[in-house]
NUMAR-685734 format. One record per residue: residue number from 1; z, y, x of N, C-alpha, C in turn; residue in one letter. Coordinates in steps of 0.1 Angstrom, whole numbers. Layout:
{NUM; {Z; Y; X}; {Z; Y; X}; {Z; Y; X}; "A"}
...
//
This chain:
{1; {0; -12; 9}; {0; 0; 0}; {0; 12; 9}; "X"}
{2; {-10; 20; 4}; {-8; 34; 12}; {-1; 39; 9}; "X"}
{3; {10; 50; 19}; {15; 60; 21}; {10; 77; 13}; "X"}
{4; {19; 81; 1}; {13; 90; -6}; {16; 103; 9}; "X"}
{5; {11; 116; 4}; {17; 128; 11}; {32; 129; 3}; "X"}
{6; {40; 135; 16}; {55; 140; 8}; {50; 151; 1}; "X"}
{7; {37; 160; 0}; {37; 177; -3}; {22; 178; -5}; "X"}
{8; {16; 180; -14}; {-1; 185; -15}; {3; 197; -17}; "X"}
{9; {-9; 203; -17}; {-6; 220; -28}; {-14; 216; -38}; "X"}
{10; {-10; 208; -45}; {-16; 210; -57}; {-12; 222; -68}; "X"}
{11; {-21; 231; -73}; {-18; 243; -78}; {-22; 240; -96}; "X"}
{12; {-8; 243; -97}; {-4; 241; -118}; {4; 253; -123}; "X"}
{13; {2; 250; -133}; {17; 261; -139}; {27; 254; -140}; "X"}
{14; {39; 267; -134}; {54; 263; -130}; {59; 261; -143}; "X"}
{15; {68; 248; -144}; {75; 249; -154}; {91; 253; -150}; "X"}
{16; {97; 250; -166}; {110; 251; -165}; {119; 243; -155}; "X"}
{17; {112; 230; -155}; {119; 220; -149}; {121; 225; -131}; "X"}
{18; {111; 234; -130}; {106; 235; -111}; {120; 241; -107}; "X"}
{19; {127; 237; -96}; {138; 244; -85}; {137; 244; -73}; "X"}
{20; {142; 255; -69}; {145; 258; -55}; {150; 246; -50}; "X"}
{21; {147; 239; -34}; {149; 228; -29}; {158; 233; -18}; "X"}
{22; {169; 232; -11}; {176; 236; -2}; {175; 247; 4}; "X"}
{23; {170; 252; 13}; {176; 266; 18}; {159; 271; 22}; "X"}
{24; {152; 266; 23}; {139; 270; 23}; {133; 277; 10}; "X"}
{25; {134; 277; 0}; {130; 287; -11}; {119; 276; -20}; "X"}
{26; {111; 266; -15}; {102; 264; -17}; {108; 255; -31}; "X"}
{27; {96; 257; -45}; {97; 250; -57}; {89; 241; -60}; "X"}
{28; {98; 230; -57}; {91; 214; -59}; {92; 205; -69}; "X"}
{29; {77; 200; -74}; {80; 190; -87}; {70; 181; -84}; "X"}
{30; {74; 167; -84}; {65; 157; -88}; {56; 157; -74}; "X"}
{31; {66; 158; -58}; {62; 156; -48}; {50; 168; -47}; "X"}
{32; {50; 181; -54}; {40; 190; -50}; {45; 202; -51}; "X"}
{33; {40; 210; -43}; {45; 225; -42}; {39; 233; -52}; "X"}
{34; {46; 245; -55}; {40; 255; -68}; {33; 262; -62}; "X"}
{35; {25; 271; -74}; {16; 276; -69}; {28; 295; -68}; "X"}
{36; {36; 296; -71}; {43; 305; -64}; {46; 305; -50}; "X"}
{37; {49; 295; -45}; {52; 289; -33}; {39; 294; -24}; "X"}
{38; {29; 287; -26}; {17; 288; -20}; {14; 302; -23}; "X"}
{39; {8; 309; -31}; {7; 324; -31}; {18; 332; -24}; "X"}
{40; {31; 327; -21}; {38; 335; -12}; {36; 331; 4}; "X"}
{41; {33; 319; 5}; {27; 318; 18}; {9; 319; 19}; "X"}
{42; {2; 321; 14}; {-14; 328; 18}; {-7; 346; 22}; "X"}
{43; {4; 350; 14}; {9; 365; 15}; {13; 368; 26}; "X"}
{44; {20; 360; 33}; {28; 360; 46}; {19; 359; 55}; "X"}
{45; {6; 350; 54}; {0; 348; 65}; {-12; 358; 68}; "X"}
{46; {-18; 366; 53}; {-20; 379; 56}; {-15; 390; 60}; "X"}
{47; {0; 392; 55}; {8; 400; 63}; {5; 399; 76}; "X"}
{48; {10; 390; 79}; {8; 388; 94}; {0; 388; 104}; "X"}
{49; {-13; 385; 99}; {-27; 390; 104}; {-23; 406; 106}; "X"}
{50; {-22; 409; 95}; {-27; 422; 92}; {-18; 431; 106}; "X"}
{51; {-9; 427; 105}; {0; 431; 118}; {-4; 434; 132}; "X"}
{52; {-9; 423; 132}; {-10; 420; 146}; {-27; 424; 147}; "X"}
{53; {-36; 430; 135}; {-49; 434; 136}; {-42; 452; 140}; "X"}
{54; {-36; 453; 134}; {-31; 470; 139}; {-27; 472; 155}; "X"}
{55; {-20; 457; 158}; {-12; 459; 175}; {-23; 463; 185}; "X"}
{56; {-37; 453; 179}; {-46; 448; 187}; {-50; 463; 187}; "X"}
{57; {-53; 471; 178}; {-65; 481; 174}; {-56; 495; 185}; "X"}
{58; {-40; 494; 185}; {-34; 505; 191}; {-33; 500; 202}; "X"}
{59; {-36; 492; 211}; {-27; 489; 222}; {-39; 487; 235}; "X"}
{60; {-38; 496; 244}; {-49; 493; 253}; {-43; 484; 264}; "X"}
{61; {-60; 479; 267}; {-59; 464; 275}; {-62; 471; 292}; "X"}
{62; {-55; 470; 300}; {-59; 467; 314}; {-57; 456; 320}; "X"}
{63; {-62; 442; 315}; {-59; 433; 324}; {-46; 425; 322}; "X"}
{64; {-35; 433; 313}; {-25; 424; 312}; {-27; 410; 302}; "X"}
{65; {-17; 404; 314}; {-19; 388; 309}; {-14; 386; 292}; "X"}
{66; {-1; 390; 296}; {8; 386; 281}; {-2; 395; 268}; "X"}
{67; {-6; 408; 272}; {-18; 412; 256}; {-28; 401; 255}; "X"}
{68; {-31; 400; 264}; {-46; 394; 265}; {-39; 379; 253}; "X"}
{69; {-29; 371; 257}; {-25; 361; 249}; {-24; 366; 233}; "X"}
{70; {-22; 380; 231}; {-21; 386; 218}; {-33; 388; 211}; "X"}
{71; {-41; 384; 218}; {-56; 384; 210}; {-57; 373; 211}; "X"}
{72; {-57; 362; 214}; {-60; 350; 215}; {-50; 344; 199}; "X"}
{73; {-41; 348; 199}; {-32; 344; 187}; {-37; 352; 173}; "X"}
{74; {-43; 368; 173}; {-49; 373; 161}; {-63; 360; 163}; "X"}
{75; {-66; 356; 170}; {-79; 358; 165}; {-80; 339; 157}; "X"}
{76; {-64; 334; 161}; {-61; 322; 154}; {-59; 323; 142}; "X"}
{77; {-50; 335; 141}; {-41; 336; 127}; {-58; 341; 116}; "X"}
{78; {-66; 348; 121}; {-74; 354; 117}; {-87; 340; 111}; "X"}
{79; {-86; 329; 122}; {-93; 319; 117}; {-87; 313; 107}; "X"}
{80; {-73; 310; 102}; {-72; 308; 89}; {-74; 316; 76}; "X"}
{81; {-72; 328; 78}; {-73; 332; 68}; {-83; 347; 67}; "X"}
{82; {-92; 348; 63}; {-100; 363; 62}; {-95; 374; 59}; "X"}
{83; {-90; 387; 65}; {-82; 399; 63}; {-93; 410; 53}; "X"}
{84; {-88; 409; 42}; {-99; 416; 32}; {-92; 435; 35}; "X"}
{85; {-95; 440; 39}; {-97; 457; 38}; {-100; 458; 21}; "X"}
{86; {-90; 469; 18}; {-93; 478; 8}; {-106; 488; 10}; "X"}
{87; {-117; 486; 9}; {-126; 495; 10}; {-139; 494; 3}; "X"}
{88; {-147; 506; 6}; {-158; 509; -5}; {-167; 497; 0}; "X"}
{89; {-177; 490; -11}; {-188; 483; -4}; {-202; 493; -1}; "X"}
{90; {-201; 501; 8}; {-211; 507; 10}; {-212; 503; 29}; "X"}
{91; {-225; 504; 33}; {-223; 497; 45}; {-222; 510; 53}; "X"}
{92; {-226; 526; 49}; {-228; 530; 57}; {-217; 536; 69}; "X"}
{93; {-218; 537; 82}; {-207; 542; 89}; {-195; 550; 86}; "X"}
{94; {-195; 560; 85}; {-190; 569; 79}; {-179; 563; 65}; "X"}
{95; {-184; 558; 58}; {-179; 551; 45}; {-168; 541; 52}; "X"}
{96; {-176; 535; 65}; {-170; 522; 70}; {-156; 527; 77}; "X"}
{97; {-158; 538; 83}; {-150; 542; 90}; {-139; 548; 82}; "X"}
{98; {-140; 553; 71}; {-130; 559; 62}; {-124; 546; 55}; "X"}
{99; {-130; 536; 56}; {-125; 525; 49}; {-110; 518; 57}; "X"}
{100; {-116; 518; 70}; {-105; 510; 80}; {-95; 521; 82}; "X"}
{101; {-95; 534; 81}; {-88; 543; 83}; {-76; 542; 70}; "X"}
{102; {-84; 537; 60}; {-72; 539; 50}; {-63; 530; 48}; "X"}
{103; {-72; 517; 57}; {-61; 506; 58}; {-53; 506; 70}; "X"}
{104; {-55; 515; 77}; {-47; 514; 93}; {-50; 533; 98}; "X"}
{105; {-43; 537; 87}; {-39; 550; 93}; {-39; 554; 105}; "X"}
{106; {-26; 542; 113}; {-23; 548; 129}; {-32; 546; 137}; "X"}
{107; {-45; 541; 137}; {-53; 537; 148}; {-57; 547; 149}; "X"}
{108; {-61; 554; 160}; {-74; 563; 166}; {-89; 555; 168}; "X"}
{109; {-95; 553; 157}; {-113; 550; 156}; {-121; 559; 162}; "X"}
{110; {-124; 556; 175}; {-138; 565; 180}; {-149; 561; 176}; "X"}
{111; {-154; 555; 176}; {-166; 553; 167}; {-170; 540; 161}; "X"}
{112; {-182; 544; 150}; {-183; 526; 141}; {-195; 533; 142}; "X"}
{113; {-202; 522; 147}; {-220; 513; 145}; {-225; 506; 139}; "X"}
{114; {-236; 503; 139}; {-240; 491; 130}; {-243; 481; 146}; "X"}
{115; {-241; 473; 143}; {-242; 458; 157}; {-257; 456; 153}; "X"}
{116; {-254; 447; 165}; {-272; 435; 166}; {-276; 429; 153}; "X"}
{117; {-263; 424; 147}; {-264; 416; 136}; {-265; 422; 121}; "X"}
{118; {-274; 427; 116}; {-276; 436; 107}; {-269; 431; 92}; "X"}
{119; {-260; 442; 93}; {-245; 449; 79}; {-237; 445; 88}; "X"}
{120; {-233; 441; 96}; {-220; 443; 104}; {-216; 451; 118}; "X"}
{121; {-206; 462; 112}; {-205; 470; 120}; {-195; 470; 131}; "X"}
{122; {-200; 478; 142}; {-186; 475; 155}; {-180; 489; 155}; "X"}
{123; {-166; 481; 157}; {-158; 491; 152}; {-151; 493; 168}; "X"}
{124; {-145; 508; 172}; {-142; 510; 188}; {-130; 516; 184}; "X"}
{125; {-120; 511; 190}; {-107; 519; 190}; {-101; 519; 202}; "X"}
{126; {-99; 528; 209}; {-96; 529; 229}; {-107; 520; 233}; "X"}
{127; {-103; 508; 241}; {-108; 501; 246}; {-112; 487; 237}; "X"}
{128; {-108; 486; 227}; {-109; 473; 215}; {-120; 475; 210}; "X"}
{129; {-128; 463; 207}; {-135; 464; 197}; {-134; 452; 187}; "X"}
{130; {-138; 457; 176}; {-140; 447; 158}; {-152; 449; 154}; "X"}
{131; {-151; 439; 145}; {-167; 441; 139}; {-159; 441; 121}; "X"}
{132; {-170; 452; 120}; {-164; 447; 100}; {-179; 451; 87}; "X"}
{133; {-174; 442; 82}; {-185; 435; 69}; {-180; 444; 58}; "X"}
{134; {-188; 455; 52}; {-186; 458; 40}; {-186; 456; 31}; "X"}
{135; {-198; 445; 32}; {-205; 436; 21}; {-189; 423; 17}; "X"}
{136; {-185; 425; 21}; {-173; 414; 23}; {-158; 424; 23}; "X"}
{137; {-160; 433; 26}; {-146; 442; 30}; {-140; 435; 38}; "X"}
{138; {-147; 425; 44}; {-137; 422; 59}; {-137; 424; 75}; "X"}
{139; {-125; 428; 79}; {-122; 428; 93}; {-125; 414; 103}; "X"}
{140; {-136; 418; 109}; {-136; 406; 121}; {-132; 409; 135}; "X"}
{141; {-125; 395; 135}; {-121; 400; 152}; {-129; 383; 161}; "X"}
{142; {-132; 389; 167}; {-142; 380; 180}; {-150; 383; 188}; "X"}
{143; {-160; 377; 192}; {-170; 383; 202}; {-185; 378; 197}; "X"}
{144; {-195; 385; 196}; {-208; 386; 192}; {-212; 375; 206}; "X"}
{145; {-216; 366; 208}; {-226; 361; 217}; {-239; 354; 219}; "X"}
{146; {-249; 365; 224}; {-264; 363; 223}; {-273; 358; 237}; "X"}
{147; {-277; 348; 232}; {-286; 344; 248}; {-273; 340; 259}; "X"}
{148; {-263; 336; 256}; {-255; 331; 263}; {-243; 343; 270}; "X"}
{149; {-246; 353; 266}; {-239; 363; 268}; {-227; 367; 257}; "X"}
{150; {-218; 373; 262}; {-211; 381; 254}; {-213; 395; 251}; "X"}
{151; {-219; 399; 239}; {-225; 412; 239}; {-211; 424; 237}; "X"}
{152; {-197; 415; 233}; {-189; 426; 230}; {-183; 430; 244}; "X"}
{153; {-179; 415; 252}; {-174; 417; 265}; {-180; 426; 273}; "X"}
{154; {-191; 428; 277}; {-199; 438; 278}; {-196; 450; 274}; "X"}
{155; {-196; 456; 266}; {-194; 466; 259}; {-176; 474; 261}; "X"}
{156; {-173; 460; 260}; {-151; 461; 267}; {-154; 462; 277}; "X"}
{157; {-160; 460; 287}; {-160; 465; 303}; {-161; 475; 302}; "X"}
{158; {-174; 480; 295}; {-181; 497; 300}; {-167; 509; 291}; "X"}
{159; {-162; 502; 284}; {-151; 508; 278}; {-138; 514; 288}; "X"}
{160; {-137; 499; 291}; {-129; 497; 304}; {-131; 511; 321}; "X"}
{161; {-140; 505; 321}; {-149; 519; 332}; {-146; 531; 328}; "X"}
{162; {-149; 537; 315}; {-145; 553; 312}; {-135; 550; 312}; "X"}
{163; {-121; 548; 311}; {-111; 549; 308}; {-105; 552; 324}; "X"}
{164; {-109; 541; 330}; {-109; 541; 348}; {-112; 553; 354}; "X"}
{165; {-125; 556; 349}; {-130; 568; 357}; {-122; 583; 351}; "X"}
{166; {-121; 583; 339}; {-112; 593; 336}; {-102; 593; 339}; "X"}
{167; {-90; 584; 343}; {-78; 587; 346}; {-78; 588; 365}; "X"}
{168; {-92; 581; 371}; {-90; 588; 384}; {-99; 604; 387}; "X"}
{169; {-99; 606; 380}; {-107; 619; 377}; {-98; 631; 384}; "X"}
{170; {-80; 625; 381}; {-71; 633; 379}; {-63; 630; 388}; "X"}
{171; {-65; 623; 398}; {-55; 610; 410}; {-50; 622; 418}; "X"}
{172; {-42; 620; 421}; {-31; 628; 432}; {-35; 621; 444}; "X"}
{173; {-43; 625; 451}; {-44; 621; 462}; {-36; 624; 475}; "X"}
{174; {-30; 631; 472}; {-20; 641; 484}; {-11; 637; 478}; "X"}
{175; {-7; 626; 470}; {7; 618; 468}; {11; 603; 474}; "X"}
{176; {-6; 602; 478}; {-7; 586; 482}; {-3; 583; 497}; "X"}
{177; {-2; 572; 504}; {-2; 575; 515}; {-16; 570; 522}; "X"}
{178; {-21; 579; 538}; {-36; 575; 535}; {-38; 566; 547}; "X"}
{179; {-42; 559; 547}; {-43; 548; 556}; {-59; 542; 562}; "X"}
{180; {-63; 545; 576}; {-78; 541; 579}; {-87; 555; 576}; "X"}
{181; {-99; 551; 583}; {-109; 564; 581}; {-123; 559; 577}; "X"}
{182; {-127; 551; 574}; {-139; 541; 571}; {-142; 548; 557}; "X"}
{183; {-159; 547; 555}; {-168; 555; 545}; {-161; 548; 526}; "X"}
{184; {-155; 541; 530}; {-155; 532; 518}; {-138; 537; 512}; "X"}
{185; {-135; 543; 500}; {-126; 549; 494}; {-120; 540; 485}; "X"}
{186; {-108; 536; 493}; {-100; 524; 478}; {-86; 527; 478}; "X"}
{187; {-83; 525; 464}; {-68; 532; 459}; {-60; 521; 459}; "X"}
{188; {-53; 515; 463}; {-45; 503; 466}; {-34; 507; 458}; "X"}
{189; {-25; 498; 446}; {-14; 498; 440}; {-6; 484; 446}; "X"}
{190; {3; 483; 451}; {6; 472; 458}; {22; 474; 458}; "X"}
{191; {32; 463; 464}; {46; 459; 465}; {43; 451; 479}; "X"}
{192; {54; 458; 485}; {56; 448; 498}; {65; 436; 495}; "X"}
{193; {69; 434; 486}; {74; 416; 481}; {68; 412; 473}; "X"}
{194; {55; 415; 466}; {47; 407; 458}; {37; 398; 469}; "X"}
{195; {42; 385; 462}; {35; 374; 475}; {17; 374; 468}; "X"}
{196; {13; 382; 460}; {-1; 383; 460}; {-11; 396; 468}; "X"}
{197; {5; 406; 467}; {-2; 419; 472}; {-4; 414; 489}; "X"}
{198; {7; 404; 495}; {2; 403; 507}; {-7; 392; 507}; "X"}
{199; {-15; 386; 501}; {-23; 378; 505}; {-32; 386; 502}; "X"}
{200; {-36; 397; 498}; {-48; 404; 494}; {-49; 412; 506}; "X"}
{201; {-33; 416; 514}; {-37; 426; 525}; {-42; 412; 535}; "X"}
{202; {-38; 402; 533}; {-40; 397; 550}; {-56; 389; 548}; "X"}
{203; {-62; 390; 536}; {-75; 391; 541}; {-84; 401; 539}; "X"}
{204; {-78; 415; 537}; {-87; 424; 538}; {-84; 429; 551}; "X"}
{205; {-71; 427; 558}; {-65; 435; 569}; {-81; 438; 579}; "X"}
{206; {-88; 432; 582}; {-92; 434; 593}; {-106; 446; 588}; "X"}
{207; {-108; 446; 576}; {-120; 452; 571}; {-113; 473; 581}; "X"}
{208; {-127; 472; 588}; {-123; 489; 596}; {-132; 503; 585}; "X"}
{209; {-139; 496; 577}; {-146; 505; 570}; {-142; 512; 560}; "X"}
{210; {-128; 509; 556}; {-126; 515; 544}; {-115; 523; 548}; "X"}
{211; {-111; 536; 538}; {-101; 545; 536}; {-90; 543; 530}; "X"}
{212; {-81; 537; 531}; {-70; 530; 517}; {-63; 544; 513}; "X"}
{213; {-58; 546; 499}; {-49; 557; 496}; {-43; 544; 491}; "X"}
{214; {-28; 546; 496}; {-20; 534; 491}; {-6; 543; 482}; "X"}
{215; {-3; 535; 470}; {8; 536; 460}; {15; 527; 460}; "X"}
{216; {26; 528; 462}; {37; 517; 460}; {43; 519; 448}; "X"}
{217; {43; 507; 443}; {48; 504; 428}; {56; 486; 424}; "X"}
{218; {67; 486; 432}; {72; 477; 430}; {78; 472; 417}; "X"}
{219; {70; 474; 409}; {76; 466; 393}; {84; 454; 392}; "X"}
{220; {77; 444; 397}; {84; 432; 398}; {93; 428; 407}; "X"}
{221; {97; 440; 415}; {103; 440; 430}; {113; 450; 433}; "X"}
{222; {123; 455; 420}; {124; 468; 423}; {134; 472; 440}; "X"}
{223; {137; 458; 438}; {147; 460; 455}; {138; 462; 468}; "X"}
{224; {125; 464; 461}; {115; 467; 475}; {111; 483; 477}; "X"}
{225; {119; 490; 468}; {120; 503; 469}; {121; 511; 482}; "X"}
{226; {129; 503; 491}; {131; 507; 503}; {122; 509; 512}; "X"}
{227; {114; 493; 515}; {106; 494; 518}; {93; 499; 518}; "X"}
{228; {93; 507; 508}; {80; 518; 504}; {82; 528; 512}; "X"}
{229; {96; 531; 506}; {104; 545; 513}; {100; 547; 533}; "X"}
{230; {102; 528; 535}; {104; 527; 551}; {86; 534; 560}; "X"}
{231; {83; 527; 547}; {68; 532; 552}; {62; 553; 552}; "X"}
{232; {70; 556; 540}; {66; 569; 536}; {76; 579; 551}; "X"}
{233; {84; 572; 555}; {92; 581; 566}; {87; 583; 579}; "X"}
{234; {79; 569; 581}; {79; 564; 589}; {65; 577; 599}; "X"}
{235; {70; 578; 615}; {60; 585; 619}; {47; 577; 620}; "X"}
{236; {45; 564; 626}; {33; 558; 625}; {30; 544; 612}; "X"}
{237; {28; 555; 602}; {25; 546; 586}; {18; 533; 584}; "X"}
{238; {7; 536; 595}; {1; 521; 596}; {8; 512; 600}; "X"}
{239; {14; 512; 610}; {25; 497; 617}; {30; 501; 605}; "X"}
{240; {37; 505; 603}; {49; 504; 590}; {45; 497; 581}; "X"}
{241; {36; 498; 573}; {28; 493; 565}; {24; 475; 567}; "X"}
{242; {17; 476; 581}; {18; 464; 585}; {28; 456; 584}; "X"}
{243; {38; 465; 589}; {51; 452; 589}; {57; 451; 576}; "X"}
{244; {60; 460; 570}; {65; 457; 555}; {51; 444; 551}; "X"}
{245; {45; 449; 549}; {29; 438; 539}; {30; 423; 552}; "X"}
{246; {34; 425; 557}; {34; 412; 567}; {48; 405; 561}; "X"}
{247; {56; 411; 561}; {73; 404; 551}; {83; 404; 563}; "X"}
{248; {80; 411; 574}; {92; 413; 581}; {101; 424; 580}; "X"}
{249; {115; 424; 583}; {125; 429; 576}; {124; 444; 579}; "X"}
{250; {134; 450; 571}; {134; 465; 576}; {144; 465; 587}; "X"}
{251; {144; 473; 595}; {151; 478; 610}; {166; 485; 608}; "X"}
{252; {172; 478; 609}; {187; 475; 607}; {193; 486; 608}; "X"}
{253; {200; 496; 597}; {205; 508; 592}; {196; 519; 588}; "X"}
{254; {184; 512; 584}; {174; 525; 579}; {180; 534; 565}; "X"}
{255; {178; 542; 564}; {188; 550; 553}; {175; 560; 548}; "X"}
{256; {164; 563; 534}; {154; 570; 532}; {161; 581; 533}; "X"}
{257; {149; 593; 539}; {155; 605; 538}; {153; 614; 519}; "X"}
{258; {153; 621; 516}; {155; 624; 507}; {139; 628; 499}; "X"}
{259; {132; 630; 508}; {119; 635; 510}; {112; 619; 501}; "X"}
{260; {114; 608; 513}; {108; 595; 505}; {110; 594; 491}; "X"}
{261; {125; 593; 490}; {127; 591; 471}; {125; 598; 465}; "X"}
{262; {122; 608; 467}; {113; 616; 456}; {97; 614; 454}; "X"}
{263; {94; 607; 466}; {79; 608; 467}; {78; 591; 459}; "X"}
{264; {85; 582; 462}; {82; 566; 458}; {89; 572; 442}; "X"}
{265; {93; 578; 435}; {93; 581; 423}; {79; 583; 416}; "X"}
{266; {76; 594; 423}; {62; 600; 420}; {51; 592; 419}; "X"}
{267; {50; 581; 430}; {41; 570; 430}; {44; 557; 422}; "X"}
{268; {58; 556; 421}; {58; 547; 401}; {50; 555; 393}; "X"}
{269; {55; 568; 391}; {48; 570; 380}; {33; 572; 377}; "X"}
{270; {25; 579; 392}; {13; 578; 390}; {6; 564; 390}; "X"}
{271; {9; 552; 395}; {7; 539; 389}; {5; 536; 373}; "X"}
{272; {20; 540; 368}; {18; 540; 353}; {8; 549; 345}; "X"}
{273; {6; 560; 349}; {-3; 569; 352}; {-20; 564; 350}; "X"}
{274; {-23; 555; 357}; {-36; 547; 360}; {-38; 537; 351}; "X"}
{275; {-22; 531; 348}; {-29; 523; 335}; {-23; 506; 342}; "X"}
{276; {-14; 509; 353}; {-13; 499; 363}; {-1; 490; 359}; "X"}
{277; {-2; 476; 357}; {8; 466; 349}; {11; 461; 359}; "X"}
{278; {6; 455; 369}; {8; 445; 375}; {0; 448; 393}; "X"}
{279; {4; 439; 401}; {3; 445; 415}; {-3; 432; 422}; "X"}
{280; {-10; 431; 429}; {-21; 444; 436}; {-27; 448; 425}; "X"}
{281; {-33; 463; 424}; {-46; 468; 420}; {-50; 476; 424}; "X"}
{282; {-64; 472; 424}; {-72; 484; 434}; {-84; 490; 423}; "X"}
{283; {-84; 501; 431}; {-97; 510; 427}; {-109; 511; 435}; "X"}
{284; {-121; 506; 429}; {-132; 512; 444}; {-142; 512; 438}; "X"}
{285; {-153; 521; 439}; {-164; 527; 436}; {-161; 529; 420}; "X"}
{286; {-153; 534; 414}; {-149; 538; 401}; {-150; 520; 393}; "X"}
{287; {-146; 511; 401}; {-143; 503; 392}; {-127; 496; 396}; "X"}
{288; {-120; 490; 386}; {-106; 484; 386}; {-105; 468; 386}; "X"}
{289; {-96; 464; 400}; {-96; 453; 401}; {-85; 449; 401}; "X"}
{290; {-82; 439; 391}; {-63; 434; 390}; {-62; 416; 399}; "X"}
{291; {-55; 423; 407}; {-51; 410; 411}; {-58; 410; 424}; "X"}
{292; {-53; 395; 430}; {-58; 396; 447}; {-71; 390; 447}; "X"}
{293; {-82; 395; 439}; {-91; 393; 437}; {-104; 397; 446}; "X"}
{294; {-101; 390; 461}; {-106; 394; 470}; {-124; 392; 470}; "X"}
{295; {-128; 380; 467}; {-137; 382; 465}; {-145; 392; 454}; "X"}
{296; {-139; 396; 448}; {-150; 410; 439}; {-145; 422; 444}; "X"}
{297; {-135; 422; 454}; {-134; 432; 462}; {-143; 438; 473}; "X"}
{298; {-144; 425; 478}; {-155; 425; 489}; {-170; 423; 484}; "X"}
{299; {-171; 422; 469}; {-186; 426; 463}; {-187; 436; 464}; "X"}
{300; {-179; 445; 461}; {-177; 455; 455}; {-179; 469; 471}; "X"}
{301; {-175; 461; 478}; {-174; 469; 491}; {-186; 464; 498}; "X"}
{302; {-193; 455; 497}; {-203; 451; 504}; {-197; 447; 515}; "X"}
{303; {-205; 439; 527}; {-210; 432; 537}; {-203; 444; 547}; "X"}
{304; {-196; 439; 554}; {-186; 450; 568}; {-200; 450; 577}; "X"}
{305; {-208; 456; 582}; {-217; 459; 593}; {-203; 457; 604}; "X"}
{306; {-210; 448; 619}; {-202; 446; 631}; {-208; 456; 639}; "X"}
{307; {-206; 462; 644}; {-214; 467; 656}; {-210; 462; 671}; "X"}
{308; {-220; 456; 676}; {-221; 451; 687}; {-215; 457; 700}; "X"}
{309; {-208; 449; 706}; {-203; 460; 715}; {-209; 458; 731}; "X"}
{310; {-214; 466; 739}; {-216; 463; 750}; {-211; 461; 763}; "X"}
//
């Protein structure tokens, strides 16, 4: 004999007989759940979409790990259930845009288009993009991909880029410390205890072409404060530098002068400033690299010319 289900949703009218079952709320009869029950959970799981379609739409992405998992979860919650918008069915922009507005007041929408895929519009908010169906009044969240590409990823890059290029637009460069004279200009965000920022220096160490403006921003490290400090005091910055990013100790009774902690303040905050979560990051030719991501560093910097020596 087969095994019935403990629970279908089979959906009826509640009678008198139906009760609350223990401490869960849920009203069960005849091994099936009500259709109260069930209408308050389709409710909850659109609430909850709907939540986490607002976090997505406010919240700009640089590369952090833990958001990045926050889209991966809307875009689950979002496969169960379709997030209907209160709005006009008119497809045109304008209309579309006052539509999402009314449902999500607090976003800032720069602009709505019509996509590749004709009646579905992309919707841009900071760095985020959605797509939404008028014809449907619904909010989509995913990625368009054509010919093997991703047409939205695309588009989040170049998003990505202005946002880059505008906030170094404004860099305090006479706050950094500057290190090297080579044609090639890179903003280094780094910790001398983060065991990835020194694997990023010890195989860029030897590159002579480039300019480093270096920020210290020990986030994950805050007891490495000092050692930022050891380097900002220090008369020859490069050994300093060296030796902190190499992980040997500071020099027994170093004390910052007053001059450093104010300066390693100022370089937290222009980090945060840039948009910077996490350490190493670099800046170079106006584009943003998270992590010791040496090889697109060195794309990015091209091929070191040797010159021969005689």
């Amino acid at each position: 004999m087969s095994r019935q289900p403990k629970h279908t949703l089979a959906l009826r009218p509640q009678t008198q007989a139906d009760k609350p079952v223990g401490n869960s709320g849920k009203i069960i009869y005849d091994g099936t759940l009500s259709r109260q029950f069930v209408i308050r959970r389709r409710k909850l799981v659109e609430e909850t979409c709907k939540r986490y379609c607002e976090q997505l739409l406010t919240t700009t992405f640089f590369g952090g790990k833990m958001k990045i998992k926050s889209i991966t979860l809307v875009a689950a919650l979002c496969a169960v259930t379709t997030l209907t918008c209160r709005a006009y069915a008119d497809e045109g922009a304008e209309k579309t845009k006052a539509a999402i507005k009314e449902q999500y007041p607090n976003v800032n929408i720069e602009s709505v288009t019509e996509s590749s895929i004709k009646g579905i519009y992309e919707v841009v908010a900071g760095q985020n993009i959605v797509y939404f169906h008028p014809g449907t009044k619904s909010l989509i969240l995913g990625e368009i991909i054509q010919n093997g590409k991703s047409i939205t990823a695309e588009k989040r890059e170049k998003l990505v880029q202005q946002a880059v290029s505008s906030k170094l637009a404004n860099f305090s460069y006479d706050k950094a410390i500057k290190l090297g004279n080579g044609p090639h200009k890179v903003i280094e965000v780094t910790d001398p205890d983060c065991p990835y920022c020194r694997k990023a220096f010890t195989d860029l160490k030897n590159r002579t072409d480039v300019t480093k403006y270096v920020i210290f921003a020990p986030l994950a490290h805050p007891q490495a404060i000092t050692k930022c400090q050891y380097v900002i005091d220090a008369k020859d910055q490069q050994q300093a530098y060296d030796d902190m990013m190499s992980g040997k100790p500071l020099p027994d009774g170093f004390k910052p002068s007053e001059k450093a902690k104010k300066l390693s303040e100022e370089q937290l905050a222009i980090a945060r400033d840039l948009g910077v979560t996490g350490t190493p990051t670099y800046f170079i030719e106006g584009s943003m690299v998270v992590g010791a991501d040496t090889q697109k560093i060195e794309k990015l910097l091209g091929k070191q010319e040797i010159k021969a020596t005689k």
